[in-house]
N, C-alpha and C positions, 0 to 999 in steps of 0.2 A: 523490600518487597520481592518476592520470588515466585516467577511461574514455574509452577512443574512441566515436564514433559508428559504428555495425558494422550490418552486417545480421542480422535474427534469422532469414533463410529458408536459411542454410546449415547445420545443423545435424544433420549426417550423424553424428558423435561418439556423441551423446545418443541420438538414434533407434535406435542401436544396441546401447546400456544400456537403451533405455526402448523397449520390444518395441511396436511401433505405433504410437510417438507421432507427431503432428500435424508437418509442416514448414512451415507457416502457421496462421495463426488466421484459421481458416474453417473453418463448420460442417459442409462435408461431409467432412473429413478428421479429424475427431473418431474414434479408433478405438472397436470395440466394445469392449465392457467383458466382463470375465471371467464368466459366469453363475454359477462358483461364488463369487465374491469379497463383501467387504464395501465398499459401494460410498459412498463422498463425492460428492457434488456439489460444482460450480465455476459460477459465477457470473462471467462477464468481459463488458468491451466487445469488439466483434468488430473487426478491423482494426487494434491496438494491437500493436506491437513489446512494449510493457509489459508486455500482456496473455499473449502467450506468453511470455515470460520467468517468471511468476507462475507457468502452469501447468505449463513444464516445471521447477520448481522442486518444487512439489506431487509430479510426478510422479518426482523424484529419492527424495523421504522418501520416497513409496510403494516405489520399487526396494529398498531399504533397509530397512525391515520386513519389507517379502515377505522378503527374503536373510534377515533372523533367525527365521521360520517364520513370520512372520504377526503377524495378531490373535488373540489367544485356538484359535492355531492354522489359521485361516481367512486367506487372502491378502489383501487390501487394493487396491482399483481407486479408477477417479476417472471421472467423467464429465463433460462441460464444456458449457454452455450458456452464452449470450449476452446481452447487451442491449444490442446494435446502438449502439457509443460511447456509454456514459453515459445511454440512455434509459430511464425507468423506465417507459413505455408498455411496453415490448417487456420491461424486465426484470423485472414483478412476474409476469406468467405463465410466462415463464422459470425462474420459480424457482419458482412451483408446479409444472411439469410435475418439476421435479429432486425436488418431494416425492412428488408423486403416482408417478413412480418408484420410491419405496422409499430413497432414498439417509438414508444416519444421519444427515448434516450436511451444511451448506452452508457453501464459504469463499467470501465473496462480502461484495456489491458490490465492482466498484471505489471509487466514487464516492460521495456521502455522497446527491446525489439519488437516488441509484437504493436506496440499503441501508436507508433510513429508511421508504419507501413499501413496501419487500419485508419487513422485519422486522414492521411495524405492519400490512401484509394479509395476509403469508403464511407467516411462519414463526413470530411470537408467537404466533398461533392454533392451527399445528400443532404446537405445541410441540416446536421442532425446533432444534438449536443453529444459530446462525448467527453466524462469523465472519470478523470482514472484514480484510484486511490492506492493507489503504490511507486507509480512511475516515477522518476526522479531526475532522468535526464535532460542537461542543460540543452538540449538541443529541441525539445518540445516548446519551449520558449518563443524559439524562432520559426515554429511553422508560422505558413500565412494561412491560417484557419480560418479566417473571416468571424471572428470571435466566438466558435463551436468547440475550441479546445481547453479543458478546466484541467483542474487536480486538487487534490487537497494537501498531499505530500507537499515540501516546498524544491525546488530545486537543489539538485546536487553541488553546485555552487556554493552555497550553504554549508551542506555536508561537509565536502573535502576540505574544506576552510577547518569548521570545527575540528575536524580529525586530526588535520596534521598540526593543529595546535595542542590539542590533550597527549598526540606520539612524545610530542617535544619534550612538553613538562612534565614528561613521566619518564624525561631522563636518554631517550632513544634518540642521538644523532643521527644513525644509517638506517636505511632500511632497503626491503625489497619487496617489489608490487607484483603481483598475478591478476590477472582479468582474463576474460575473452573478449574475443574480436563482437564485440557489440554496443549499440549505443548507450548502456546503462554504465557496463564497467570500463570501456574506455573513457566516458567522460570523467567521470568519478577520480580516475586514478588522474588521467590532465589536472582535473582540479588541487586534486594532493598535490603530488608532485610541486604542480607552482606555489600553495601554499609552504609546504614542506622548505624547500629550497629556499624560498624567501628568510624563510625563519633562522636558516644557516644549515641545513639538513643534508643530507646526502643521500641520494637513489642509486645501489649499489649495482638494481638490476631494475629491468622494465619489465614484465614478461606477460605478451598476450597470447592464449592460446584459439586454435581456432573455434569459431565456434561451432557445435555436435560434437567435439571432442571431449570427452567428459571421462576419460580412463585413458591411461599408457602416457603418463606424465613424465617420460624418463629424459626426454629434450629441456622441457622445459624446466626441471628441476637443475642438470647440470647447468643450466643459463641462469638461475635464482642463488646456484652455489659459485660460481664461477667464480665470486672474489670473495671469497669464503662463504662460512655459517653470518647469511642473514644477522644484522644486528634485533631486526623485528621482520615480519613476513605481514604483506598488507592486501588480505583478500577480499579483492572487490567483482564476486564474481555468487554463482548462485549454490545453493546447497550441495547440488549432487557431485559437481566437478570441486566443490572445497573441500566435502570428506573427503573424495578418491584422490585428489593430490596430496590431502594431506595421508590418508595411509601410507601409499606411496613414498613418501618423506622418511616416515617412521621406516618401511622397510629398508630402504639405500642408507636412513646415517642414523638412525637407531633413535632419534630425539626428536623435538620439534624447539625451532626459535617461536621467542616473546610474538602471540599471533594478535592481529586486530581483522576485524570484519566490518561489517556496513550491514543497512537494513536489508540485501539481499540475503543475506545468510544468517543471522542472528536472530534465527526463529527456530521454532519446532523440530520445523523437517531438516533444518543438518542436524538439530541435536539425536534426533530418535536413530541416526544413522551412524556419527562420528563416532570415531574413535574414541576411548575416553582420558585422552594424552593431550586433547585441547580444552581442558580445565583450567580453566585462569584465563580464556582467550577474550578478548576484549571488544568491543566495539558499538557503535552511534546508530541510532533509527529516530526517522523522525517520529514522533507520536505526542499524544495529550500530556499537557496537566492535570494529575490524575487527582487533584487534587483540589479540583473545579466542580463545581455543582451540576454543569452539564455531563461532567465524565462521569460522576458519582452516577448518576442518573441512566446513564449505559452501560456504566459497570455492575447497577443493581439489577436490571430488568434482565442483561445477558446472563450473568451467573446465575441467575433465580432459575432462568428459564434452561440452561445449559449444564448448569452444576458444574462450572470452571473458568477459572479467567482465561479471557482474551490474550490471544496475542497480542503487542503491540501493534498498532494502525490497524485494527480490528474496525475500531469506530468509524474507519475512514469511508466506508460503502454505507454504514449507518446513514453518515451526514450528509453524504453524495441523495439517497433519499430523499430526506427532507429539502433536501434544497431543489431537487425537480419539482418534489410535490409544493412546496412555499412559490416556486415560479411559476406555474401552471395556477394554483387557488388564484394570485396575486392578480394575475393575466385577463382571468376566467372563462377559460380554454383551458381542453385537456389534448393538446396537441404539441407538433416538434415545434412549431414557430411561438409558442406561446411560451415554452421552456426558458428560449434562447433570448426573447424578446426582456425576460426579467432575469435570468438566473445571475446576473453578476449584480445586478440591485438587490436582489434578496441573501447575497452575500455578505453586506455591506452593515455590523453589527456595531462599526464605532461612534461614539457623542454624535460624530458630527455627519452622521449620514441622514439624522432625523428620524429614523427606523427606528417603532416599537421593536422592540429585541426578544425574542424566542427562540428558544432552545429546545433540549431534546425531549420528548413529551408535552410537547408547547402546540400542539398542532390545532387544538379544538382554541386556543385563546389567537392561536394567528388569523384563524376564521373569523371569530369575531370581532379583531382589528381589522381586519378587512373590510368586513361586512360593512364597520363606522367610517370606509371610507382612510383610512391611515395605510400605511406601507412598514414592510415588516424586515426585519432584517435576522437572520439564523447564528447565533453563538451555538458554535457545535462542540459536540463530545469533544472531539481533535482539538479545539480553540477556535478562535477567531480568524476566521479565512480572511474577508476584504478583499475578494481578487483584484488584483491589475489589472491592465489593458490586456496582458500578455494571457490573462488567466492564472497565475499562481499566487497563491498565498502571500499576504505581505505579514505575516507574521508568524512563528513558528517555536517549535520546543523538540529540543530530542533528550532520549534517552541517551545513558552512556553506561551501558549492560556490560555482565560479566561473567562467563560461562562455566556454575559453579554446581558440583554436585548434589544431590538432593536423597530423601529415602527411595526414589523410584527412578532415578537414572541421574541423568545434566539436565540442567533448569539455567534460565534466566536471571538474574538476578540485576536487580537496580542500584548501579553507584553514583547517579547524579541525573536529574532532570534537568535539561538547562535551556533555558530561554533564548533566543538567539536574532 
């Protein structure tokens, strides 16, 4: 299976199932929001192909409820704010203005910098659910949220495990890590590393750059070279700082070592950017079962309506969706406390949670389970959440991609779904 690299600014399809949606991610083509509606907030970087894929994703489950009468008979909107790529300057007020708003929840951050600093100033306070469908870091885990922090991702714990076990078996004793100083890629690489090392591995180099630094990689390359050419190079870090170090590579020793990546970077936006010398680079995200009757189900409705596959964890804001509006029906209230009061019970899709089970396009049959008086539980596009205490997933599948050329540039490409 292979994603191309596509533009997200053609998207005449969609915009015309989705009554005013945005044809770019920019803030002034955010449409209004319905006065009578029950409104979500959206938390994104701004300038991200990613970023809109996420909210017209969002904004698909919202078409889809409205179509089965609503919430609690009330229609269901979204409103979309910013933090300017990945900044948590720009995105902890961001995300107050989405509470000061009125909005019942927020699915947001992208990035694990920005959602750690929003959840601990502004939405553990307002006691407001906040779900993130990208973040990864182990350290979201251990806030004391008072049970308002979700995800659909599973922790990076997971990841770096996985990873450094598929480096192994594919032959790579050494290696050499790059991140920046922040809580997504340093935990990531901690994760590796002890995986790694466990296995019998070696980390030749560590190397965190700071972070805003994103060009003039010439320290930290002599620090990644320092006991030679890398035996593999391990980029746990975000799109724009993994092109520009890796040019940078290419001009100082003319080649690049055997590269792996993670779900920060093995999307879109470094492909449509990179160099095309990282062909064959390698690396894990987490994402669906694509091969599930709830992903079929998301993956029809989005390309019908988009004319292109999804990125990976595309579904992720899809399912975040449903599962406010399934807490909210279930509650019957369209409010913050009504969210928070069910949203980990309407999580809850296994034997033995007793939960009729609904999935995606399942919104008018959740109604009527309701209505009989039953309790509903969401198998989502992504799979089966079941959050913990902590709020994270207890079950999970990643991709294990492979950055391969295509008739229109570097694409994606699928070498292993693997359940974990």
């Amino acid at each position: 299976m292979t994603w191309p690299v596509k533009s997200l600014l053609l998207l005449p399809a969609l915009c015309l199932l989705l009554a005013g949606c945005p044809t770019s991610v920019d803030k002034s083509t955010t449409p209004p929001v319905n006065p009578a509606a029950t409104v979500i907030g959206m938390l994104q970087p701004l300038a991200s192909g990613s970023s809109l894929e996420k909210e017209l994703a969002a904004r698909l489950a919202i078409s889809e409820i409205n179509a089965a009468g609503g919430v609690n008979g009330k229609p269901l909107d979204l409103t979309v704010t910013y933090d300017d790529n990945n900044n948590a300057i720009v995105g902890v007020p961001s995300a107050q203005a989405l509470v000061n708003d009125g909005v019942v929840a927020i699915i947001g951050a992208n990035a694990s910098q920005v959602t750690i600093p929003v959840a601990e100033q502004v939405t553990i306070p307002a006691d407001i659910a906040l779900i993130t469908p990208s973040s990864t870091s182990p350290a979201i885990s251990t806030l004391a949220d008072n049970n308002t922090v979700y995800r659909i991702p599973p922790s990076d714990n997971l990841q770096g495990t996985l990873l450094a076990q598929l480096v192994w078996n594919e032959g790579h004793t050494s290696v050499a890590t790059f991140d920046q100083n922040e809580p997504y890629g340093v935990g990531l690489t901690q994760v590796f590393v002890q995986a790694f090392e466990k296995l019998g591995g070696t980390v030749t180099a560590s190397v965190t750059a700071p972070l805003g630094q994103n060009s003039g990689y010439d320290t930290e390359i002599a620090s990644l070279y320092a006991n030679g050419t890398p035996g593999a190079l391990m980029l746990f870090s975000f799109p724009e700082p993994t092109d520009n170090l890796l040019r940078e590579i290419l001009t100082d020793k003319g080649s690049l070592p055997p590269l792996y990546g993670v779900d920060a970077n093995m999307v879109t936006d470094t492909l449509s950017n990179a160099p095309p010398q990282i062909a064959g680079m390698r690396g894990t995200t987490p994402g669906a079962d694509t091969g599930t009757p709830q992903y079929q189900h998301f993956l029809a409705a989005y390309t019908a309506a988009v004319g292109a596959m999804p990125d990976p964890n595309t579904e992720n804001s899809y399912d975040a969706v449903y599962l406010i509006a399934l807490a909210m029906e279930e509650s019957g209230a369209n409010t913050r406390p009504a969210v928070l009061a069910r949203l980990n019970a309407v999580s809850q899709s296994g034997s033995s949670s007793g939960n009729i089970v609904v999935g995606p396009g399942g919104f008018a049959s959740a109604i009527a389970a309701i209505q009989a008086g039953k309790t509903v539980g969401y198998l989502g596009a992504s799979g089966p959440l079941d959050f913990d205490a902590q709020g994270d997933p207890t079950a999970s599948t990643y991709h294990y991609l492979e950055v391969a050329p295509t008739a229109t540039g570097l694409g994606l490409t699928t070498l292993a779904v693997i359940n974990f």
